[in-house]
HTML snippet that shows the backbone in 3Dmol.js (N, CA, C, O; Angstrom):
<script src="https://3Dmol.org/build/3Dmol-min.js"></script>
<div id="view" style="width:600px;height:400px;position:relative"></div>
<script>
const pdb = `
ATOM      1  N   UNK A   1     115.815-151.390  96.825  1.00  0.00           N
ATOM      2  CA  UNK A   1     114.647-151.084  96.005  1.00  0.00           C
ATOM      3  C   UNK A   1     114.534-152.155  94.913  1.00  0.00           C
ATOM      4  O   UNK A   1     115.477-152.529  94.216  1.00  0.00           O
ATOM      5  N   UNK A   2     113.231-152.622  94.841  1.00  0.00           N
ATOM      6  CA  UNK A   2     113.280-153.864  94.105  1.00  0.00           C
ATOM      7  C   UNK A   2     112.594-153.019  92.520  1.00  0.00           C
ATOM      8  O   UNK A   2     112.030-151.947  92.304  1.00  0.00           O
ATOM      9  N   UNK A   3     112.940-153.962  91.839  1.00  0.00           N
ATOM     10  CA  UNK A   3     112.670-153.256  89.747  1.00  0.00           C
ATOM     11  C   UNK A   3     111.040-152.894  90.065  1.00  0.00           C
ATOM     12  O   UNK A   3     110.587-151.868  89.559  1.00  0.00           O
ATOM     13  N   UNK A   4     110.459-153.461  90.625  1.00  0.00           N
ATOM     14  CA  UNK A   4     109.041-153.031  90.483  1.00  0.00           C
ATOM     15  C   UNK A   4     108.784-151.540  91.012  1.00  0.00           C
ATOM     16  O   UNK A   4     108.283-150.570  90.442  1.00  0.00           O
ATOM     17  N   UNK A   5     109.436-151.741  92.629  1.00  0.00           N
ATOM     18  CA  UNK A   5     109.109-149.811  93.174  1.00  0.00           C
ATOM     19  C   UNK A   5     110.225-149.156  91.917  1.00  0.00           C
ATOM     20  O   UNK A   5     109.926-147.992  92.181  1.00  0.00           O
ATOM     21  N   UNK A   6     110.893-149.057  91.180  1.00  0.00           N
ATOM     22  CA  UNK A   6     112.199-148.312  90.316  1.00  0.00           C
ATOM     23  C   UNK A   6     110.707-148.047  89.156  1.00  0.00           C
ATOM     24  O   UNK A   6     110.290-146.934  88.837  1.00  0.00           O
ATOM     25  N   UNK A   7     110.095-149.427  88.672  1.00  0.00           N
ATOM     26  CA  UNK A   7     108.783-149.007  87.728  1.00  0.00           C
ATOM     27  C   UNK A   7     108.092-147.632  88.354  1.00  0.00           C
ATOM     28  O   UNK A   7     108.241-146.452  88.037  1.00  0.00           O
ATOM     29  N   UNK A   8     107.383-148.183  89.238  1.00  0.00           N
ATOM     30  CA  UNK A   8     106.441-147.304  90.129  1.00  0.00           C
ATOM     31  C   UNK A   8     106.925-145.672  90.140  1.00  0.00           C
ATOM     32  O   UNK A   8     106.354-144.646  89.769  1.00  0.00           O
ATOM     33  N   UNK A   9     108.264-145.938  90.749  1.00  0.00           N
ATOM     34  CA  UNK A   9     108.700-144.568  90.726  1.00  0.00           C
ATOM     35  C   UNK A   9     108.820-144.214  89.733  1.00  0.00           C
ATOM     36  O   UNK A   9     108.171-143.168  89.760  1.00  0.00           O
ATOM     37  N   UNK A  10     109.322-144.345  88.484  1.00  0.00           N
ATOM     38  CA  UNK A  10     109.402-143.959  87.444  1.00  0.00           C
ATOM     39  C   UNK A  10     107.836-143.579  86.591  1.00  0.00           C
ATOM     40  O   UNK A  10     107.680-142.475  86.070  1.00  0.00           O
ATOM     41  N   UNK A  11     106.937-144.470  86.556  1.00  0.00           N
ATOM     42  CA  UNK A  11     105.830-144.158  86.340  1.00  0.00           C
ATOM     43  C   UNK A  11     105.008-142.838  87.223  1.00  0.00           C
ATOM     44  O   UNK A  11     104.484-141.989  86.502  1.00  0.00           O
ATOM     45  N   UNK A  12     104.889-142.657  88.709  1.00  0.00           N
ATOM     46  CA  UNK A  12     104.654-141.293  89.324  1.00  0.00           C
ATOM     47  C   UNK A  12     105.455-140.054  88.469  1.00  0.00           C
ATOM     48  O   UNK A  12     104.999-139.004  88.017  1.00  0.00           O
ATOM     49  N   UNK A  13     107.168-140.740  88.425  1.00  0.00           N
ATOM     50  CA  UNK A  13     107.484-139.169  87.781  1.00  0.00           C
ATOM     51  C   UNK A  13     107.104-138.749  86.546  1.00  0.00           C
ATOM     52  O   UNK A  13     107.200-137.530  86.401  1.00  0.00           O
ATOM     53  N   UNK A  14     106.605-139.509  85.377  1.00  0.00           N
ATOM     54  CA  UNK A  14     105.982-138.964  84.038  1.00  0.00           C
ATOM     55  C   UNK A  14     104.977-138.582  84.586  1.00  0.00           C
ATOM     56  O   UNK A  14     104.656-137.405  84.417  1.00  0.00           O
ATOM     57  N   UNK A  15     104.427-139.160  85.143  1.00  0.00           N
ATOM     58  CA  UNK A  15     102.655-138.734  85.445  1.00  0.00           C
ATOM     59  C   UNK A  15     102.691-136.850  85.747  1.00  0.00           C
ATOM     60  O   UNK A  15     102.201-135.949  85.067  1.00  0.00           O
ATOM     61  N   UNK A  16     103.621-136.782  87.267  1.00  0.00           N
ATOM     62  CA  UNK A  16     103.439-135.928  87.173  1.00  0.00           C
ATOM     63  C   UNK A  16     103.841-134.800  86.735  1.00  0.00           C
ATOM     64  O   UNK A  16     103.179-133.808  87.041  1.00  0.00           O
ATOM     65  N   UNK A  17     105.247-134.625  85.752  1.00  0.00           N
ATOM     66  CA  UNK A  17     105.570-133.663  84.556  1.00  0.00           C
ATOM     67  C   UNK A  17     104.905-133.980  83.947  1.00  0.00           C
ATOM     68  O   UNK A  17     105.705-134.423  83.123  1.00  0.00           O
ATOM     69  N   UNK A  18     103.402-134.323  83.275  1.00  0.00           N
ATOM     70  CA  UNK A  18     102.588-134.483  82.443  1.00  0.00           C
ATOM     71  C   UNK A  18     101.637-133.240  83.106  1.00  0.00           C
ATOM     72  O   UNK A  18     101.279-132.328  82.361  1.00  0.00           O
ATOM     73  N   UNK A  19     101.260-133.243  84.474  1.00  0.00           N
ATOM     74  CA  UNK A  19     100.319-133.009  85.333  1.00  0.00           C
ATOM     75  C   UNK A  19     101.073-131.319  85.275  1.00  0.00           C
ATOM     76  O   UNK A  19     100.464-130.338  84.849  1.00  0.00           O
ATOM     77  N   UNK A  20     102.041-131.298  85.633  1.00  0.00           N
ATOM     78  CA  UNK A  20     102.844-129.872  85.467  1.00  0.00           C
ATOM     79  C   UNK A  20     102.378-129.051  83.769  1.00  0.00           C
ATOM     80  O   UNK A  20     101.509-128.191  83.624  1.00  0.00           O
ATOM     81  N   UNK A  21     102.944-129.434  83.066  1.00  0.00           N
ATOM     82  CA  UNK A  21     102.911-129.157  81.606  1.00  0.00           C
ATOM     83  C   UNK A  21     101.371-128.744  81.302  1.00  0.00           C
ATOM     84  O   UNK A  21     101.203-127.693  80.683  1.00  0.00           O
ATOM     85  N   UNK A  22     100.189-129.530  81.712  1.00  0.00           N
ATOM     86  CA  UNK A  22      99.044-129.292  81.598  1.00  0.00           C
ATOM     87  C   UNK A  22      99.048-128.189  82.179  1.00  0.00           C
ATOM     88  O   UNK A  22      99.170-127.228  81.420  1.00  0.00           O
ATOM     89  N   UNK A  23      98.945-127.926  83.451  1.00  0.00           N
ATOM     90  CA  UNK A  23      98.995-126.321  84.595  1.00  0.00           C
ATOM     91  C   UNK A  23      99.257-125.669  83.903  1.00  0.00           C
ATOM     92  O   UNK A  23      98.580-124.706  83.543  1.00  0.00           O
ATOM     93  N   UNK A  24     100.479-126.032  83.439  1.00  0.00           N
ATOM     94  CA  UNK A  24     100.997-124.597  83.125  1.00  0.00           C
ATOM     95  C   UNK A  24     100.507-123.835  81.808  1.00  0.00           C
ATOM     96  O   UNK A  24     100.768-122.668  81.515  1.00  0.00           O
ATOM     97  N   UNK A  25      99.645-124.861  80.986  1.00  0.00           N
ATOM     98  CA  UNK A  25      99.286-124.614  79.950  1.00  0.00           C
ATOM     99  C   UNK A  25      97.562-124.072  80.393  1.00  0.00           C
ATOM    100  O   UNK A  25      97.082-123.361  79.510  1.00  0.00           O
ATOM    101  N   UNK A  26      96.845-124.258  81.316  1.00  0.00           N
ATOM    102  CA  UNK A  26      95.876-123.633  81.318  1.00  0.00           C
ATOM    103  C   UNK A  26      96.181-122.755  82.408  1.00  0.00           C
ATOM    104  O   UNK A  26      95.113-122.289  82.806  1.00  0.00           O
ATOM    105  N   UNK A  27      97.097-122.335  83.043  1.00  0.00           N
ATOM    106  CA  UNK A  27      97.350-121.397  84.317  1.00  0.00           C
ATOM    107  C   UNK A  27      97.605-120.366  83.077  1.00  0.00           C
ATOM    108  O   UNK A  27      96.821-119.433  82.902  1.00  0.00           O
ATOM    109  N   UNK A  28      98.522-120.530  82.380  1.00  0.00           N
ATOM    110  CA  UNK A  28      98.948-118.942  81.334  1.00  0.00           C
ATOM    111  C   UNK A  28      98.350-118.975  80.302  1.00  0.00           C
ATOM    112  O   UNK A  28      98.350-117.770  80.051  1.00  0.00           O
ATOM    113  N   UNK A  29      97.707-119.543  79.302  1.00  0.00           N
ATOM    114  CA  UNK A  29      96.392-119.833  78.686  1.00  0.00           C
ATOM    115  C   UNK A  29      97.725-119.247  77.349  1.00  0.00           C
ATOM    116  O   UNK A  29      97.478-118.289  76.616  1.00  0.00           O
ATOM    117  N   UNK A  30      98.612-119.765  77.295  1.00  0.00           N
ATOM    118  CA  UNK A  30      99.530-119.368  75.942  1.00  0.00           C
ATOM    119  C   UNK A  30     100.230-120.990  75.507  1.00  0.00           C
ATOM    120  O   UNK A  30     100.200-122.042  76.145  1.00  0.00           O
ATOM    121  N   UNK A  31     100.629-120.780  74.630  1.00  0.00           N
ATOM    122  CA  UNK A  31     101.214-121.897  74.306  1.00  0.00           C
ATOM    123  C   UNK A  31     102.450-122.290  73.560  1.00  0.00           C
ATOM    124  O   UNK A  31     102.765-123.378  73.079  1.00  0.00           O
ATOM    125  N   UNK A  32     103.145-121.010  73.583  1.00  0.00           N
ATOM    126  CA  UNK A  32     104.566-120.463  72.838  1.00  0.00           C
ATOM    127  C   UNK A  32     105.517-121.103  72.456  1.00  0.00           C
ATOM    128  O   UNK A  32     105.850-120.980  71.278  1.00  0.00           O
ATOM    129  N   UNK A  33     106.253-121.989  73.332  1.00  0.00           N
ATOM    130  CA  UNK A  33     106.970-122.762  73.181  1.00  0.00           C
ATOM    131  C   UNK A  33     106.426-124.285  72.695  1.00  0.00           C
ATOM    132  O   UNK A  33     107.219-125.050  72.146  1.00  0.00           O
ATOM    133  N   UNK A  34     105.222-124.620  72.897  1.00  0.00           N
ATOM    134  CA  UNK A  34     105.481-125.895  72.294  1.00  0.00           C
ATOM    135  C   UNK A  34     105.130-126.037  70.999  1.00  0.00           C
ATOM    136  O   UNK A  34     104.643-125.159  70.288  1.00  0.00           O
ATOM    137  N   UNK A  35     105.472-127.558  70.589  1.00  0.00           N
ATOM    138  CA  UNK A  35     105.403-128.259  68.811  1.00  0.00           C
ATOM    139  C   UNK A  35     104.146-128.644  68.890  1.00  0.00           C
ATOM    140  O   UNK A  35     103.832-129.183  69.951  1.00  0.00           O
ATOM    141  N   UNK A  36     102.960-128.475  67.710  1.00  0.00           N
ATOM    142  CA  UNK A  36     102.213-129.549  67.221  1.00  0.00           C
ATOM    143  C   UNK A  36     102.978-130.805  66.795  1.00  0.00           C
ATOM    144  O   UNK A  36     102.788-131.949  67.209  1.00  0.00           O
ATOM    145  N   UNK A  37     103.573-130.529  66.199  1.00  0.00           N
ATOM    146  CA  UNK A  37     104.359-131.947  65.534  1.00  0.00           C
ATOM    147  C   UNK A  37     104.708-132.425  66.549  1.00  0.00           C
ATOM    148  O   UNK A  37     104.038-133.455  66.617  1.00  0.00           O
ATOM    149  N   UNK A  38     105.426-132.365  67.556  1.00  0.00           N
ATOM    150  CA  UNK A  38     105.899-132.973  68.980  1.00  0.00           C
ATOM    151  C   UNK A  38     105.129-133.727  69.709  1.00  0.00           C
ATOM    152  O   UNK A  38     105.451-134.702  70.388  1.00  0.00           O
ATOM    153  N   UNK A  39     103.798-133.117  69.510  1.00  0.00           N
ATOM    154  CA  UNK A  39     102.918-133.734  70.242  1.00  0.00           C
ATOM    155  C   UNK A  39     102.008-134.633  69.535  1.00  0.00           C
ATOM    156  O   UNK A  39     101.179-135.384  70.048  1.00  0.00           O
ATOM    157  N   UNK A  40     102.272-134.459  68.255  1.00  0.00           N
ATOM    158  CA  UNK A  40     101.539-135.659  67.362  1.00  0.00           C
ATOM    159  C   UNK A  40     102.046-136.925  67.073  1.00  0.00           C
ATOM    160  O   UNK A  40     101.330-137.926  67.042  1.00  0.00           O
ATOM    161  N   UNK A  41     103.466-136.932  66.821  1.00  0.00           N
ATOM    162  CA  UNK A  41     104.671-137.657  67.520  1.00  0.00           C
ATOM    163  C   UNK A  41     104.499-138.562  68.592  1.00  0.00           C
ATOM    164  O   UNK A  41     104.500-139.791  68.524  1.00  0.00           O
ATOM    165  N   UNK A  42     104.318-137.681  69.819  1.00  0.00           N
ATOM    166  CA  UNK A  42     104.178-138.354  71.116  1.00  0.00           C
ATOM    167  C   UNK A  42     103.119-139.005  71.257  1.00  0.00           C
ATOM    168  O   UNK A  42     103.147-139.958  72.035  1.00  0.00           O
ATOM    169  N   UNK A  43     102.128-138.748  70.691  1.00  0.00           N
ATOM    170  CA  UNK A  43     100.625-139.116  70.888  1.00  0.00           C
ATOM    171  C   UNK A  43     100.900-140.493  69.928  1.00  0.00           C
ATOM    172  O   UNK A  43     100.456-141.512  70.456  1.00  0.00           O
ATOM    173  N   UNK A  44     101.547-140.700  68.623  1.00  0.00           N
ATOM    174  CA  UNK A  44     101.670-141.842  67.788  1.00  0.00           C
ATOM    175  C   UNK A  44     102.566-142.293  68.305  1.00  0.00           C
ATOM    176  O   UNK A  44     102.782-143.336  67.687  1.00  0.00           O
ATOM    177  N   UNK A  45     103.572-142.154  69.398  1.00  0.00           N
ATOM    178  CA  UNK A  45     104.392-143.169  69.670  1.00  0.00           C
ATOM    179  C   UNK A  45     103.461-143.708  71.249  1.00  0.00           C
ATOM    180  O   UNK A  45     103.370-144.891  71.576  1.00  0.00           O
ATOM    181  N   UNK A  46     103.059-142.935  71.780  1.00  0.00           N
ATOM    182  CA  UNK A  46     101.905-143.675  72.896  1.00  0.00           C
ATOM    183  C   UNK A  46     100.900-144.500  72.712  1.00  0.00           C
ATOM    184  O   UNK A  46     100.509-145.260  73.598  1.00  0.00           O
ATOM    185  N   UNK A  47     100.386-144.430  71.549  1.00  0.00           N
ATOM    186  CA  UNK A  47      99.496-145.205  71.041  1.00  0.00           C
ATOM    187  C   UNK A  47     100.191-146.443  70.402  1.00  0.00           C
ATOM    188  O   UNK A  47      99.465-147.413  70.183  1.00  0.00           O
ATOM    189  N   UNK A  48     101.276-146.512  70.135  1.00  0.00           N
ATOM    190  CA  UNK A  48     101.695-147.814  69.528  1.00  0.00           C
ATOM    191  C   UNK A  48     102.756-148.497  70.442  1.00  0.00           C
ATOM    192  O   UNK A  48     103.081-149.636  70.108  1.00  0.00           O
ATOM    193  N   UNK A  49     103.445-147.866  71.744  1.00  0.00           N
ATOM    194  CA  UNK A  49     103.652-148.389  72.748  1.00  0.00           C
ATOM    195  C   UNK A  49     102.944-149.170  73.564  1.00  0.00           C
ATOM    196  O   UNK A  49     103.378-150.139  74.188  1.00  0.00           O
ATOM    197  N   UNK A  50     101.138-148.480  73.560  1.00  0.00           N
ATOM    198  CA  UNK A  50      99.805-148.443  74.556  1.00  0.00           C
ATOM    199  C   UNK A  50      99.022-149.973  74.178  1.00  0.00           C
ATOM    200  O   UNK A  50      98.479-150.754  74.959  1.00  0.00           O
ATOM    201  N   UNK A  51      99.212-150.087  72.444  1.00  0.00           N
ATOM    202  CA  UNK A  51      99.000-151.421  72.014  1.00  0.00           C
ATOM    203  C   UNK A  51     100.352-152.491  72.509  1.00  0.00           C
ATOM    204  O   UNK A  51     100.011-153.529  73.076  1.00  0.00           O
ATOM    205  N   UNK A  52     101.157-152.360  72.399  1.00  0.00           N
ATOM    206  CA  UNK A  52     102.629-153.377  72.746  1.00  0.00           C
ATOM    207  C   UNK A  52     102.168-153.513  74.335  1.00  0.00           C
ATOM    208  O   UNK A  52     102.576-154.591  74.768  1.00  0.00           O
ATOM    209  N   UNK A  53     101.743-153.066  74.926  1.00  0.00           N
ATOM    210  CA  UNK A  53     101.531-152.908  76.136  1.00  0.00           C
ATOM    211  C   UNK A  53     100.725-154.062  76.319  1.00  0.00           C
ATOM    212  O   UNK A  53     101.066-155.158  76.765  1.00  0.00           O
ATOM    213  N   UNK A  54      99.442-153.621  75.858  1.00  0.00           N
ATOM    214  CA  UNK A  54      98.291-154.442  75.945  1.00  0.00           C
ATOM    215  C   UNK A  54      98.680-155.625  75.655  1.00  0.00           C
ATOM    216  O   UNK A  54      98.757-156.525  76.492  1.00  0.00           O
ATOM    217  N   UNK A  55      99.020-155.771  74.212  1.00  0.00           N
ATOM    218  CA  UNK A  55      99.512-157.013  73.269  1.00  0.00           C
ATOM    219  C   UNK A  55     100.151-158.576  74.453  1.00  0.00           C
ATOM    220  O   UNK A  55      99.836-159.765  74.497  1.00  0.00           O
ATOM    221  N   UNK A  56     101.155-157.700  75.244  1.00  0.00           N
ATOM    222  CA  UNK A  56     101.924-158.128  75.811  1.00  0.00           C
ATOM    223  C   UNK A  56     101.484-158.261  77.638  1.00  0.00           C
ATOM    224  O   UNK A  56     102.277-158.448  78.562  1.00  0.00           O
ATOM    225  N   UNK A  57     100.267-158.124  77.705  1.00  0.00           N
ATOM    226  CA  UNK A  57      99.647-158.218  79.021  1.00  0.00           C
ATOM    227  C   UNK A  57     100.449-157.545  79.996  1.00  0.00           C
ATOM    228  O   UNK A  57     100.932-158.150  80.953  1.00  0.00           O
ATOM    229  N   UNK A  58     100.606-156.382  79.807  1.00  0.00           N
ATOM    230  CA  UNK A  58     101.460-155.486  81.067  1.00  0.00           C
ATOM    231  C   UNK A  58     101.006-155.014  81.717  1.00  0.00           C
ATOM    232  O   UNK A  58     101.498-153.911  81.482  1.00  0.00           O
ATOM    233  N   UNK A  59     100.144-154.797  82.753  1.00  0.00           N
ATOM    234  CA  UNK A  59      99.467-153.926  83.614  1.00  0.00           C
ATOM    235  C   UNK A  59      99.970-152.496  83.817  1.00  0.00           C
ATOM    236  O   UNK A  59      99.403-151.455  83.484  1.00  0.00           O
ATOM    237  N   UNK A  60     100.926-152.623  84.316  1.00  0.00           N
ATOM    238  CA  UNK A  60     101.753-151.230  84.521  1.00  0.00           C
ATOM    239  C   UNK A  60     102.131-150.365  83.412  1.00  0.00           C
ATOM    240  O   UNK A  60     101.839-149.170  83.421  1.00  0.00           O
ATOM    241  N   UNK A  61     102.844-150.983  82.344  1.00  0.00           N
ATOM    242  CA  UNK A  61     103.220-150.353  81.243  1.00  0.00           C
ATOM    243  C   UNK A  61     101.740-149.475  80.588  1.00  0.00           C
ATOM    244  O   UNK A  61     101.746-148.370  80.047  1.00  0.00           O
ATOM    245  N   UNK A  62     100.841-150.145  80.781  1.00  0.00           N
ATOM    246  CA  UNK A  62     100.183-150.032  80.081  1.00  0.00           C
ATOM    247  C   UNK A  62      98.870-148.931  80.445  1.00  0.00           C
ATOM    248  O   UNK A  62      98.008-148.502  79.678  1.00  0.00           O
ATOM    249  N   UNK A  63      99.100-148.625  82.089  1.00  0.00           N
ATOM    250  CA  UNK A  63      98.452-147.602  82.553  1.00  0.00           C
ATOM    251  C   UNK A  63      99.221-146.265  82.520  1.00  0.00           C
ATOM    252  O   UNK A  63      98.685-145.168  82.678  1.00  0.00           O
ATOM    253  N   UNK A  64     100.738-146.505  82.264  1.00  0.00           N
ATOM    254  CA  UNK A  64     101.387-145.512  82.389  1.00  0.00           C
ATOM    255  C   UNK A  64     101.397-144.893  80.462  1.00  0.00           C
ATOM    256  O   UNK A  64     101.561-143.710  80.165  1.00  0.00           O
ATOM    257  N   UNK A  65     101.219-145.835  79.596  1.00  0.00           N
ATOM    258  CA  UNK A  65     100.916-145.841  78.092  1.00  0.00           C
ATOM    259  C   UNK A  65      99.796-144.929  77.580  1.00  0.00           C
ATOM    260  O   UNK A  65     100.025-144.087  76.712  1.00  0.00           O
ATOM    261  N   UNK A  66      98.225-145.152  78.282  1.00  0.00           N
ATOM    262  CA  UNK A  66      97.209-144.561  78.680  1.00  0.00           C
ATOM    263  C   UNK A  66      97.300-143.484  78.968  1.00  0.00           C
ATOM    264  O   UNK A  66      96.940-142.622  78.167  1.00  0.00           O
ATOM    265  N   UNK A  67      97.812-143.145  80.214  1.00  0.00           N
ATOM    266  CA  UNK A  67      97.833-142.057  80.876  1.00  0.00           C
ATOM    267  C   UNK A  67      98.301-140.957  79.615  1.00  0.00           C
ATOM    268  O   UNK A  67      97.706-140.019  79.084  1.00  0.00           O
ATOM    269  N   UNK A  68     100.257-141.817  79.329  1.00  0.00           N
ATOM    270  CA  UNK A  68     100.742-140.926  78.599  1.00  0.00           C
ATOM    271  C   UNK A  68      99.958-140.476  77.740  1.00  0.00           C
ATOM    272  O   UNK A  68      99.684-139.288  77.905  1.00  0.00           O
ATOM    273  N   UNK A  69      99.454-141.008  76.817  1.00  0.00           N
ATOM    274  CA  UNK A  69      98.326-140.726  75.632  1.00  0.00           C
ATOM    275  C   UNK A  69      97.224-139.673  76.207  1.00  0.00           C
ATOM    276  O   UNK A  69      97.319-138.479  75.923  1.00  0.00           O
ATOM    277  N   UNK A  70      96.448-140.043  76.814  1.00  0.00           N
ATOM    278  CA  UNK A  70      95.991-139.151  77.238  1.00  0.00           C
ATOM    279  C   UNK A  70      96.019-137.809  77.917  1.00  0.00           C
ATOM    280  O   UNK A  70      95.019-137.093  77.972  1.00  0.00           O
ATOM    281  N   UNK A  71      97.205-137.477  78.441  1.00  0.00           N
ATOM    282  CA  UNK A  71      97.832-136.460  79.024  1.00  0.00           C
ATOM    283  C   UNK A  71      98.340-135.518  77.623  1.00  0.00           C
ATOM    284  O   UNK A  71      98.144-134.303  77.641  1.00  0.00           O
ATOM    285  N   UNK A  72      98.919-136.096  76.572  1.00  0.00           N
ATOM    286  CA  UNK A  72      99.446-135.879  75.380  1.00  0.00           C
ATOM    287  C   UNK A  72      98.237-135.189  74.601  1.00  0.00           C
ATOM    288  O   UNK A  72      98.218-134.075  74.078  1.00  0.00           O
ATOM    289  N   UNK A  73      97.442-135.953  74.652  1.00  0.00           N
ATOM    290  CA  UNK A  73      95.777-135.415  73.651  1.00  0.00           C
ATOM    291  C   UNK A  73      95.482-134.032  74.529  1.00  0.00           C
ATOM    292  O   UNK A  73      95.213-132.980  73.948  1.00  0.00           O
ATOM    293  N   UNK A  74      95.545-134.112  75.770  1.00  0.00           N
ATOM    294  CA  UNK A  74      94.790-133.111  76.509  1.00  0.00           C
ATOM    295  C   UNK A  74      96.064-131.290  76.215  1.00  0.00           C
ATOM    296  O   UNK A  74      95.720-130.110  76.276  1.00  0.00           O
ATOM    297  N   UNK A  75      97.200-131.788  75.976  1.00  0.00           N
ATOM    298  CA  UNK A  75      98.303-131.121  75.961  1.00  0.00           C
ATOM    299  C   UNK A  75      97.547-130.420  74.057  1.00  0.00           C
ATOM    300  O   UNK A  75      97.033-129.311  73.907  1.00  0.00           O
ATOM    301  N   UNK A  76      97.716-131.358  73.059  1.00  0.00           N
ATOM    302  CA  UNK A  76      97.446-130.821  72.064  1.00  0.00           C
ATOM    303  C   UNK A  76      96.446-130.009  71.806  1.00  0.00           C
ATOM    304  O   UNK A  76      96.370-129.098  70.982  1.00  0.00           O
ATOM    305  N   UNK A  77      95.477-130.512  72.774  1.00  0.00           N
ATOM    306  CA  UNK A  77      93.983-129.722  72.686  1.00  0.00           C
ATOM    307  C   UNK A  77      94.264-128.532  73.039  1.00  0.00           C
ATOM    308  O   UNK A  77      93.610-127.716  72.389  1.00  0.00           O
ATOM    309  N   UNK A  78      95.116-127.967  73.965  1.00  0.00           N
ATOM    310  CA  UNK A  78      94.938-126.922  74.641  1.00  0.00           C
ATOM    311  C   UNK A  78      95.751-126.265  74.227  1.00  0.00           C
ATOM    312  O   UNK A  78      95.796-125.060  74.472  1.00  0.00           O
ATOM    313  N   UNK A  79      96.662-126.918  73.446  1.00  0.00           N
ATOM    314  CA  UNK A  79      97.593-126.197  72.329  1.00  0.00           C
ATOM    315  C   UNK A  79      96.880-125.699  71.194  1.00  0.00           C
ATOM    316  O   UNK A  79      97.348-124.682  70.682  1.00  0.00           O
ATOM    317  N   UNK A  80      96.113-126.067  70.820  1.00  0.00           N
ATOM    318  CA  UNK A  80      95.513-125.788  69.761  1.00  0.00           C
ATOM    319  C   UNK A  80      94.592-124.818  69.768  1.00  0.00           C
ATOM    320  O   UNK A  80      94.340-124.068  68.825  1.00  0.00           O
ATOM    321  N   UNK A  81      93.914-124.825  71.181  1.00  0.00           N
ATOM    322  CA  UNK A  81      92.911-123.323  71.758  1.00  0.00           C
ATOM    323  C   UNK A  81      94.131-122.266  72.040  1.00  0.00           C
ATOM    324  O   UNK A  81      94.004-121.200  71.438  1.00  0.00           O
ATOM    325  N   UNK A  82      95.205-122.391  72.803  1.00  0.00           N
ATOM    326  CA  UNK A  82      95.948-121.595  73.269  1.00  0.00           C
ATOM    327  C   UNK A  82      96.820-120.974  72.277  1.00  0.00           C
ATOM    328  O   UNK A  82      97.515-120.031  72.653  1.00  0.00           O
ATOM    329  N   UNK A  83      96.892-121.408  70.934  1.00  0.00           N
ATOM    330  CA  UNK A  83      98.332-121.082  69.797  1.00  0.00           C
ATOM    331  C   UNK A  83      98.255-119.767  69.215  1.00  0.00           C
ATOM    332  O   UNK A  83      98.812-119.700  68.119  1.00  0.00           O
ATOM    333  N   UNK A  84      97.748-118.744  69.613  1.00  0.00           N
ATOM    334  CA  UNK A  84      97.151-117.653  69.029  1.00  0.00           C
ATOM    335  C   UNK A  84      97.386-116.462  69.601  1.00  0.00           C
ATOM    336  O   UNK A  84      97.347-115.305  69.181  1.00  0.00           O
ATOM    337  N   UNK A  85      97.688-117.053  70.841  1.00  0.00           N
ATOM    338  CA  UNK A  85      97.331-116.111  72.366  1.00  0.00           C
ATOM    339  C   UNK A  85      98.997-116.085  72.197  1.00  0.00           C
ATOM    340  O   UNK A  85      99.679-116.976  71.691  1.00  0.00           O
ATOM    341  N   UNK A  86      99.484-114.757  72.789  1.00  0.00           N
ATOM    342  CA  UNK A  86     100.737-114.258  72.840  1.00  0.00           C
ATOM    343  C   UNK A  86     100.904-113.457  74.347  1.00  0.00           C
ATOM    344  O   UNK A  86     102.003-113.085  74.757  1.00  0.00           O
ATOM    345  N   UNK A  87      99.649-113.261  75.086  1.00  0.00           N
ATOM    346  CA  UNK A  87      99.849-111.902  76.146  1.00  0.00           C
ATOM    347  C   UNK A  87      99.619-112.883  77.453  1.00  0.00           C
ATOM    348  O   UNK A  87      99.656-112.414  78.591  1.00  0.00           O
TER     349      UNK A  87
END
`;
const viewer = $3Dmol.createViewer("view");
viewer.addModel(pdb, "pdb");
viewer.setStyle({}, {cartoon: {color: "spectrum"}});
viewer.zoomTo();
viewer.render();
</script>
């Protein structure tokens, strides 16, 4: 396996525990366990990875940077509708 498929693979597996975490957050419409702060965190360290990315002409890094960020925003949003809900 050459470093690029080890990228690749590694990039599919965030993607899709990102893709999980979302489900599960609009499948049970609760949001119990997670941090705002965690995810504001994550969202400011994606965004300043997402620029290093760019900065640094990475293609890959930098869709997987994106993604993260965006997967992260969509996570807070639904944290933020869902934080209330207990049942």
């Amino acid at each position: 396996m050459t470093p690029h498929w080890v990228g690749m693979t590694g990039t599919a597996l965030v993607m899709i525990a990102f893709i999980f975490q979302i489900a599960i957050l609009v499948r049970k419409r609760k949001a119990g366990g997670l941090s705002i702060g965690s995810s504001v965190l994550n969202m400011t360290a994606s965004t300043s990875l997402l620029a290093y990315a760019l900065l640094r002409d990475e293609p890959m890094f930098s869709v997987i940077m994106g993604f993260q960020l965006a997967a992260t925003l969509v996570i807070l949003i639904l944290h933020l509708i869902y934080r209330n809900r207990t049942a």
